[in-house]
N, C-alpha and C positions, 0 to 999 in steps of 0.2 A: 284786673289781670285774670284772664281764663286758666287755670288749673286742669281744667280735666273736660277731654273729647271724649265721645265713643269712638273705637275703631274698631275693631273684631271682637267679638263676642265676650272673650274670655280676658280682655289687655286695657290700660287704661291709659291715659297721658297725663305727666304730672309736667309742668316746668320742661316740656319739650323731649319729656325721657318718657320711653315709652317702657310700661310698667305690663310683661306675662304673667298670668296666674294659671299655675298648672293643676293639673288634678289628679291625683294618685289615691288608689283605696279608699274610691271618696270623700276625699278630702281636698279641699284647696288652700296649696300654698303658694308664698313669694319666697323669695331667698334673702336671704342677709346681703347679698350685692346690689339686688333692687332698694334692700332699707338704707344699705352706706348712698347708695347715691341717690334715691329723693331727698332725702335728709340731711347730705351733703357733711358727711362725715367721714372719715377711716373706716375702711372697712375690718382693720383687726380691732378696731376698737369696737365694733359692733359683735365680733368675737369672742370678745373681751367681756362686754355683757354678758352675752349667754354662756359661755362657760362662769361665771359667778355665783349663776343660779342655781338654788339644791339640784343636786341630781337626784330627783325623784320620776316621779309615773309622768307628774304634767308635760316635767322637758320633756321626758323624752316622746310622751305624747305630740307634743308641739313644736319642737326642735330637731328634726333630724339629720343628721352630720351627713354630710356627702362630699364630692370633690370633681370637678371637671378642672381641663386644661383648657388656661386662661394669657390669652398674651401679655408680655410686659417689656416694652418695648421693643428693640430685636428680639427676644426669646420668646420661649413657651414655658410656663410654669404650670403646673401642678396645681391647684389652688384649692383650700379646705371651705366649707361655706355651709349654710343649712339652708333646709326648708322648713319654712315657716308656715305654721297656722293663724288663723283671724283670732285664736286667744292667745295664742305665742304674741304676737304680733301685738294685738292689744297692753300687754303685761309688758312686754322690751320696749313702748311706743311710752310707756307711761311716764318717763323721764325728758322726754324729747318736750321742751318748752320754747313759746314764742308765738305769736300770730302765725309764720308760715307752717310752721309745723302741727299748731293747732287745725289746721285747715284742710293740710296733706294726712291730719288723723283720718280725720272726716271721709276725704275721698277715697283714702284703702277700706274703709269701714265699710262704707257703701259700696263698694265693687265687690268686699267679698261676698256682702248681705245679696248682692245684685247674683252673682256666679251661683253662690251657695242654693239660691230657689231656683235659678234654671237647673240646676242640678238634683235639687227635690222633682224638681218637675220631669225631669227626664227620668227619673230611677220611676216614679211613677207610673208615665206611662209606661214604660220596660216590665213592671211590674202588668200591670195592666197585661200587654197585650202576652204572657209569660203565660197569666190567669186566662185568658180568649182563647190562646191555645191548646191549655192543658185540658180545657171545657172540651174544646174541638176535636181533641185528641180523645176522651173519653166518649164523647159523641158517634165518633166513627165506629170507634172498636166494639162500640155497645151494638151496633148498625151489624157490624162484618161478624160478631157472635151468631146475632140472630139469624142474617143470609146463613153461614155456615150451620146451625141447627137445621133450619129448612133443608138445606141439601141434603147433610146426613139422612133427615126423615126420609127425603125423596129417595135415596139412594135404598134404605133399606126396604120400603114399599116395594120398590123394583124387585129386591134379592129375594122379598117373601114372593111375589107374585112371580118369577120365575121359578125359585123352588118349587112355588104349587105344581105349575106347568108340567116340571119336571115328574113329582109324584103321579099325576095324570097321567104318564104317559108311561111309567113304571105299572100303573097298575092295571093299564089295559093292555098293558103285553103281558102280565103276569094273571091277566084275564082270558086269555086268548091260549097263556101255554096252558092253563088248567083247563079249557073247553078240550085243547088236542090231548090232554091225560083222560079226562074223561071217556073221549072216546075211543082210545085205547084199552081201558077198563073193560069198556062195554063190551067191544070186539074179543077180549078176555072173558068176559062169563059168558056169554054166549056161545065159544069154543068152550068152555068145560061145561056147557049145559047141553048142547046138540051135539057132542064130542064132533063137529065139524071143523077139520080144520082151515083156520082163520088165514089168509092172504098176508103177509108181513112184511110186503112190496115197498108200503108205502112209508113205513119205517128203516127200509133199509136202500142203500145206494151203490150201485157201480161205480165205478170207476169212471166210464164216460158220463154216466148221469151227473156224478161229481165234477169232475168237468164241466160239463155245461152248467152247472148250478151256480160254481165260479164265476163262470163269464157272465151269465147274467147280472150276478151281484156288481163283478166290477163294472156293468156297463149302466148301472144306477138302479137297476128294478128292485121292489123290493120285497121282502121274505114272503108275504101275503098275494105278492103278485106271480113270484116264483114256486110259491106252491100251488097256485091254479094252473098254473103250464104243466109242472113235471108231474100232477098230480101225489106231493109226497106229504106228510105231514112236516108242520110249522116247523116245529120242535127240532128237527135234525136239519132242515135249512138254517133253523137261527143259530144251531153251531156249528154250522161250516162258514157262516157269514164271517166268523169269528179270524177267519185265514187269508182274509182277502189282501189284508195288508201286509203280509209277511215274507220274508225270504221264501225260496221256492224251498230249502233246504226243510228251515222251521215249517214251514207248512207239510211236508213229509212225514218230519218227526212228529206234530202235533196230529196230524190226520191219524197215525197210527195210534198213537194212544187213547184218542175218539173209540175207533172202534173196536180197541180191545176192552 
């Protein structure tokens, strides 16, 4: 007599009843309805067992009470049951005597031995591939640190070499206003030394000349280019430059206090 097929993975065939083994909190168990009926017993007497047994840590390790609704003939009942582990199962089996039942030890014995290593084997790889990608994951972010240092470097390389640019360009206009003081100077001791006096055209502005000096600026030339035209020094072009962008009003009020 054939006892036991494979069918799906996790189910066995005993005596034409097909026999689930479920898995929870990795663990694998049967129920006490799968044990009354290979076994071919009452199911409260299988109940009946297990409540006998101390209530200590193993039951309730290996015994867990539950309840699904179960038919009984026209009705639906309620029905109390456990789930059972392969040492629950072992320990409740140990009373069960005879050839067939010796037999059907056997075959839950090995199904659970069977379920329980595909189930090592699956937490394993799960483990595995958990460790493959915590690797991968620290592999990236060690990757996206380093790109991100570089940038910043690149970024700040940029800001020093701009800065510089900028210093350059401060200090040749603050090279340029000191040539026009200087030569202001000069034109100053020289009038208190030939008591001749000195031209002071080029330091000072009309009104139309302000004017045009405007329009030049807003027309893009620049202070170096607008003082070879008007012939006036830098110095008072680069603060008129200063009004190009302003209300006509503000430009009024600020021109005034220029040249007072």
């Amino acid at each position: 007599m054939n006892y036991i097929e494979n069918t799906q993975e996790n189910s066995i065939i005993i005596e034409n009843k097909k026999i689930s083994f479920d898995i929870e909190n990795q663990k694998v168990f049967i129920t006490s309805f799968d044990i009354a009926e290979v076994f071919e017993k009452q199911h409260k007497h299988i109940l009946r067992d297990i409540q006998a047994l101390p209530d200590d840590d193993f039951r309730k390790s290996n015994f867990g009470l539950s309840n699904e609704v179960r038919k009984h003939g026209l009705f639906e009942k309620n029905s109390k049951y456990y789930k059972i582990t392969k040492d629950g199962f072992c320990l409740l089996a140990m009373g069960f005597t005879g050839e067939k039942a010796y037999k059907w030890k056997i075959l839950f014995i090995e199904a659970f031995n069977k379920i329980e290593q595909n189930l090592r084997s699956k937490m394993f790889e799960l483990a595995s591939l958990k460790k493959d990608y915590e690797y991968q994951m620290q592999k990236d972010s060690t990757k996206l640190n380093v790109i991100e240092q570089k940038i910043n470097t690149l970024i700040n390389h940029i800001q020093k070499q701009k800065n510089f640019q900028e210093k350059i360009q401060e200090l040749q206009e603050e090279r340029l206003d000191l040539k026009d003081q200087i030569i202001n100077l000069q034109s100053e001791i020289i009038a208190k030394g030939t008591k001749i006096k000195i031209d002071h055209s080029k330091n000072t502005l009309t009104p139309s000349e302000e004017k045009m000096i405007l329009s030049f600026l807003k027309e893009g030339k620049s202070v170096e280019e607008i003082s070879k035209i008007m012939n006036k020094a830098r110095t008072i072009i680069k603060k008129l430059s200063r009004y190009t962008n302003y209300s006509h009003l503000s430009y009024i009020k600020e021109l005034k206090e220029l040249k007072n």
